[in-house]
C-alpha positions in Angstrom: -10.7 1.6 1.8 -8.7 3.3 4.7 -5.1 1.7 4.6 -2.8 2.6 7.6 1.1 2.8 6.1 2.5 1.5 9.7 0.5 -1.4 9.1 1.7 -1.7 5.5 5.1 -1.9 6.5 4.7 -5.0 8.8 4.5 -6.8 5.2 7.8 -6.3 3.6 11.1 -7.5 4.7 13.0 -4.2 4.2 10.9 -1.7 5.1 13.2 0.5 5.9 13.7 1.6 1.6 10.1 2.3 1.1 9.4 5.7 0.1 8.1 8.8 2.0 4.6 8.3 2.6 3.9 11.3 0.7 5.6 9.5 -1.9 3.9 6.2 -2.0 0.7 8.3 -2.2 2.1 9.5 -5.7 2.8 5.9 -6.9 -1.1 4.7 -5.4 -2.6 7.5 -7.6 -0.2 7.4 -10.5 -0.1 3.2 -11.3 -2.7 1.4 -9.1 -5.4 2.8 -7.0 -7.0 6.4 -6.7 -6.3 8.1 -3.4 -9.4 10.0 -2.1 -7.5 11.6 1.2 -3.9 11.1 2.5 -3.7 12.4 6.4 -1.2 12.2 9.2 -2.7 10.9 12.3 -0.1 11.2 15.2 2.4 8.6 14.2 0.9 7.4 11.3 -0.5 8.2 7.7 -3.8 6.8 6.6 -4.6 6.1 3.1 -8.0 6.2 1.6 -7.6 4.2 -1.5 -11.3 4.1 -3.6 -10.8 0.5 -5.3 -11.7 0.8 -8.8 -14.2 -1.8 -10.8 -11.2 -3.0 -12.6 -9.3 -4.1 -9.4 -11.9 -4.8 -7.6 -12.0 -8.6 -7.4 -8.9 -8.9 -5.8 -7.8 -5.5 -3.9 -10.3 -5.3 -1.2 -7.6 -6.3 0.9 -4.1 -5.0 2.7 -2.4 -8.0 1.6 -3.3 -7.3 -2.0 -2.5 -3.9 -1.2 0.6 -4.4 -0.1 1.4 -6.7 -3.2 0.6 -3.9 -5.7 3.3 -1.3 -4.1 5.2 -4.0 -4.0 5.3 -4.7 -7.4 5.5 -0.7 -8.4 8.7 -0.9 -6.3 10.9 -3.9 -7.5 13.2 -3.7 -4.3 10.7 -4.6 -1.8 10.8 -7.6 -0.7 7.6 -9.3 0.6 7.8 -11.3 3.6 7.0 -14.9 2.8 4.8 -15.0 6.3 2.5 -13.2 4.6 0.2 -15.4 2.7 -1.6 -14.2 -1.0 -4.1 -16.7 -1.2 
């Protein structure tokens, strides 16, 4: 699942403290998802996460995505726009 990290920012209210992208890379592969590639295209980084069987019924999405970072960095704060149902 490719994930584009300018469009992952758009979910958080303080996007601003998010780790490097090179970073949250380390925290996807780490705790939550396996990272197949990481690149830089122009202005943005593109993550391709491979969902594994055991998260698979809920993070085929960006939201879900989004949530899972979120709860690996306790200072994010999700915006409350964005809806997880």
């Amino acid at each position: 699942m490719l994930i584009s990290h300018n469009w992952l920012t758009t979910y958080y209210k303080n996007p601003e403290i998010l780790p490097s992208p090179k970073e949250i890379e380390e925290l996807f592969t780490m705790h939550a998802f396996e990272v197949d590639s990481f690149e830089q295209k122009t202005d943005d980084f593109i993550y391709d996460l491979k969902v594994l069987p055991d998260r698979g019924p809920y993070a085929h999405g960006l939201r879900y995505v989004a949530l899972e970072l979120a709860l690996l960095i306790p200072e994010l704060i999700i915006d409350e726009n964005i809806r997880f149902d």
